[in-house]
N, C-alpha and C positions, 0 to 999 in steps of 0.2 A: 760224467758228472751231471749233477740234476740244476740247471737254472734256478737262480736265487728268485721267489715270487717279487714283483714290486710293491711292497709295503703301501706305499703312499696311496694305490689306486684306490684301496676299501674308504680311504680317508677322506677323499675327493669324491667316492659319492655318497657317500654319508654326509660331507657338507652340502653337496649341490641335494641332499634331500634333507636337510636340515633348511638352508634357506627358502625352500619348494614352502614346507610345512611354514614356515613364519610367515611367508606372502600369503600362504590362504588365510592362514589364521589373524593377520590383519583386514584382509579382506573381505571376510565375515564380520569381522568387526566392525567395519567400515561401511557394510550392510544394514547391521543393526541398528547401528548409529544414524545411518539417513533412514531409515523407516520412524525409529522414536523422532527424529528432529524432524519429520513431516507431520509430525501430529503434535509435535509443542509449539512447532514457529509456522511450518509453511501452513497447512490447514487451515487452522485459525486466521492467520491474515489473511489466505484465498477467500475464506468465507466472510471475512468483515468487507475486503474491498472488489465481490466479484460484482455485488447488487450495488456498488456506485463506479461505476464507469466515469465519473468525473472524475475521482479524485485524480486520475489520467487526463482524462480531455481539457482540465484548466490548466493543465501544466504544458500543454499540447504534446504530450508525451507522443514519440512516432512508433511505428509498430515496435522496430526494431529493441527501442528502447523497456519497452512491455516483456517482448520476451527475454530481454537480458536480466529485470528484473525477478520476473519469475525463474528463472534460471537461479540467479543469484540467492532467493530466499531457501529453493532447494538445496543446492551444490556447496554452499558457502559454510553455515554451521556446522554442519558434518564433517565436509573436509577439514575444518579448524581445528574440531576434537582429533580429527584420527592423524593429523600432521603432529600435535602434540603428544597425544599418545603415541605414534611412533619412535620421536623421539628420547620419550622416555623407557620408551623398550632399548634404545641404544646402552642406557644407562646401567638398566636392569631390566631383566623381565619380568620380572616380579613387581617393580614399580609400575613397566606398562599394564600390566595384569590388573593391580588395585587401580590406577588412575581411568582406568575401560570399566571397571566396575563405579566410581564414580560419579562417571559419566553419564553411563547405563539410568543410575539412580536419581541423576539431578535430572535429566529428559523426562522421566517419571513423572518427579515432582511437578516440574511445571504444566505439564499433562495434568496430574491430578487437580492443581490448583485451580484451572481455569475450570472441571468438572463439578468440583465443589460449588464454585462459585456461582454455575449454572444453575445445580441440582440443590442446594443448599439454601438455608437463610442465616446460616453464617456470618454474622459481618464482625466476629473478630478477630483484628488480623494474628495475634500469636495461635489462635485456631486452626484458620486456615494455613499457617504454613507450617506448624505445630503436624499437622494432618499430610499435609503435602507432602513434608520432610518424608512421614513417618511410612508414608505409599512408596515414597523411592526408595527408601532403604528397604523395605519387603521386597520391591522388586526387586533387588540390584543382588539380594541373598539369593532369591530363587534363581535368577538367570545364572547367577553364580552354580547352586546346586545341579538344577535339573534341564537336560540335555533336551526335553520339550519345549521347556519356554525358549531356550536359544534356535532351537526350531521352527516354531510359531516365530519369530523375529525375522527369519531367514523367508520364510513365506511372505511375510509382508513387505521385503525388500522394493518391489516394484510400487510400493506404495507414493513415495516422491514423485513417481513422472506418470503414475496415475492423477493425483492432485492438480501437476502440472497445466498435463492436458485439458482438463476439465474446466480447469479455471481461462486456457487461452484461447479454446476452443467451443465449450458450450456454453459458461456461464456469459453474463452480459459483456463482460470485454470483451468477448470475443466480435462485439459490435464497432470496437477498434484495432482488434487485432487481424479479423478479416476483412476490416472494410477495402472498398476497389475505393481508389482515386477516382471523383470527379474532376470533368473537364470545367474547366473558367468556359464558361458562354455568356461575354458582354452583351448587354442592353445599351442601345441607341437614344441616346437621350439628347433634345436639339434645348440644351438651356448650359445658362453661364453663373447664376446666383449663386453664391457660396452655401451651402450648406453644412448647417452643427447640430448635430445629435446629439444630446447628452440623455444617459439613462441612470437614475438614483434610484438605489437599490436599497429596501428598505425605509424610503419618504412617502409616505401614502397622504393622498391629497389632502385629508382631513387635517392633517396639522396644522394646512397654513389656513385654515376658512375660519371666518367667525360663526357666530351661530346660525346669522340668517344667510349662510353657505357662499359669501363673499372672500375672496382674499382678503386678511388682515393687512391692509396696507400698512399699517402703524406699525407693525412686528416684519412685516415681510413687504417693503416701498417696491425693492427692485421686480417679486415677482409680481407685486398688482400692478406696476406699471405694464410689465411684459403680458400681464392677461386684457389689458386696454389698449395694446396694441398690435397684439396679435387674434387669431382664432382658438381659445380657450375650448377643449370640450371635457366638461367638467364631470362627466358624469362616467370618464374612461376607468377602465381596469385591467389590472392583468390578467391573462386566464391563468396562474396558477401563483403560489405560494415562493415557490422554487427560483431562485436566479435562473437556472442553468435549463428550464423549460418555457421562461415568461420571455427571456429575449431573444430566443430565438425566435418564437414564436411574433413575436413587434419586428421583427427583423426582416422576417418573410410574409407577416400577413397570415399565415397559415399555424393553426394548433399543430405541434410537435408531437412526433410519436413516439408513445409512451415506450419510452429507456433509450433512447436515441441519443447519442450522445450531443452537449453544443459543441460540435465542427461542422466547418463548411463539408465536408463531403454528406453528411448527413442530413445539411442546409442548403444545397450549390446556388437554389437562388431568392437573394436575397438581396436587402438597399446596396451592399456593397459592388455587386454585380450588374445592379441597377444602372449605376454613376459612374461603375469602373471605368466605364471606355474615354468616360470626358473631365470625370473631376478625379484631382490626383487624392491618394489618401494619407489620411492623416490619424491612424487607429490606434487608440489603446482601450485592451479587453482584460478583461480579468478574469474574469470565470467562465468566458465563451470563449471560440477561439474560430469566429464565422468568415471572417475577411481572409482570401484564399491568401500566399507567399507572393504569387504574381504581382496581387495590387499593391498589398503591404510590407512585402519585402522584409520580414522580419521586424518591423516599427511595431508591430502589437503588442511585442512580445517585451521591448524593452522596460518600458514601468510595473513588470510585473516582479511581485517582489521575488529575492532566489534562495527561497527557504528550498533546505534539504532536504531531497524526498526520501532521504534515511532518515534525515532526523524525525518529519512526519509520523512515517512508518513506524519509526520504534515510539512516538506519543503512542501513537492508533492500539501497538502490539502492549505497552504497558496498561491500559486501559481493558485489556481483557485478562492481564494476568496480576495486579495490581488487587492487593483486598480491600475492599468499600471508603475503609478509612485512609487511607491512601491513594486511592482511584480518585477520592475528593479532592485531594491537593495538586492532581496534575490541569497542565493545559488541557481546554475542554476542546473537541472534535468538532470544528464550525461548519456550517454549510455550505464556507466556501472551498473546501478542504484539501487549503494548502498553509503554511505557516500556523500550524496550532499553536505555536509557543512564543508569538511575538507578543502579545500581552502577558502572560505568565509564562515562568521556568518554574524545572522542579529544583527547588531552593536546597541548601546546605541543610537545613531543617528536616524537609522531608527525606533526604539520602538518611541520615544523624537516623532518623524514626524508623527506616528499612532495616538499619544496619541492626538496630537496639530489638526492632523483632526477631529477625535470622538468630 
């Protein structure tokens, strides 16, 4: 008699190469999807925030927290779509099929918007995303068609943790992301007088003088008193325009170099270092962050306000992909560049005016 064959085995690997083929074929997907989302989200914000390293340093962001960051702007959109789109491959594959096509074509668009908006004088918004639209769904056909453009996609795969590196490593952050810890080396100081620093940011001495370059005591008692009884030198300035270069630079006595971030490791000696060994501290910074942990103990940090640095980040990200006429109604990007939106939100108004151009 001849042995019955086992039916089941052909069926067992025809599925075990059935789900083979669906994990590549997400996986390309998955591919695609982080190379376009490194050129609609991460890109663009590498390049808005590599040339300010504060928007880091007044947060006193620590390395660690830089590259989870950067991590985050790559790893995170991509993964969102393709955990979606997986699941609606559960449903159908057809549905995961068109909702990957979707995708494909909205990454596009936002891509194209912010090109136009560079390359263009455009500033109408059913134009510009009129246009936008009209680039993704080109794309999102051809990638659908032709087996080159998902090609070229597949080659650009390593594009995310090319961006990555460049931003953590060469560009100016990397002025915080490599920096080495400075040592605290206290100064010996033989005095007991209390000492108060205060630095106003923004008051330039002109407001308070009358014409013939006095303190208006009539508008301003308490500071002419204090100029009649202290050492007044009226003729001082800052060397630069910038918060985040004039105090460090009052701080140390020394002009600051240029892109350096304001932290103490970039500062190690300064008044804080000065007084550290004999007067206890008492700091609050806002946009510097000069006085070491040692002295401060984390007090500098406390009045600083605790805006979101997502929320920042997505003002920062909508201001490059927002069209003119709505770029106007958002919170504006300050120079101290943390809490963009504590004076303005983007109101019911402006969403109502997004939603009516889409």
């Amino acid at each position: 008699m001849t042995p019955r064959a086992d039916s089941t085995a052909p069926d067992l690997v025809r599925a075990h190469g059935l789900r083979r083929s669906a994990f590549r074929g997400l996986s390309l997907n998955g591919a695609h999807l982080a190379a376009l989302s490194a050129f609609a989200f991460a890109q663009p914000l590498f390049d808005l925030l590599d040339d300010s390293a504060d928007f880091f340093a007044v947060r006193g962001s620590t390395r660690t927290e830089i590259v989870l960051f950067g991590l985050a702007v790559v790893l995170l959109p991509p993964a969102a779509l393709l955990v979606v789109e997986a699941l609606a491959g559960l449903v159908s594959r057809t549905l995961g099929r068109i909702l990957h096509l979707v995708f494909v074509g909205g990454l596009v668009a936002v891509v194209a918007i912010q090109v136009l908006k560079r390359a263009t004088s455009l500033t109408s918004t059913e134009a510009l995303i009129g246009l936008a639209v009209l680039a993704g769904a080109i794309a999102a056909l051809l990638y659908a068609r032709l087996a080159p453009i998902r090609s070229f996609l597949t080659v650009l795969a390593p594009a995310p943790l090319v961006f990555l590196v460049l931003f953590l490593l060469v560009s100016p952050v990397s002025e915080l992301t490599l920096a080495r810890g400075a040592d605290v080396r206290l100064a010996n100081v033989d005095a007991r007088a209390p000492v108060v620093m205060v630095v106003f940011d923004e008051f330039p001495v002109t407001d308070l003088l009358t014409a013939d370059g006095a303190i208006d005591a009539e508008r301003f008692p308490s500071f002419a008193r204090l100029a009649r009884e202290s050492t007044w030198f009226r003729n001082t300035t800052t060397v630069s325009a910038g918060t985040t270069r004039a105090v460090p630079a009052i701080m140390t006595g020394r002009y600051a170099r240029i892109g350096a971030p304001p932290v103490f490791a970039e500062h190690p000696r300064n008044i804080f270092t000065l007084l550290g060994a004999d007067y206890r501290m008492n700091v609050r910074e806002i946009a510097t962050y000069l006085c070491p942990e040692e002295l401060c103990e984390g007090r500098n940090r406390e009045d600083v306000p605790t805006a979101s640095l997502a929320s920042d980040v997505g003002v920062a990200y909508l201001h490059l992909v927002a069209p003119p006429r709505l770029e106007e109604s958002l919170p504006p990007i300050t120079s101290e560049w943390m809490n963009f939106g504590r004076d303005t939100k983007v109101t019911d108004e402006l969403i109502a005016d997004a939603a009516a151009a889409a």
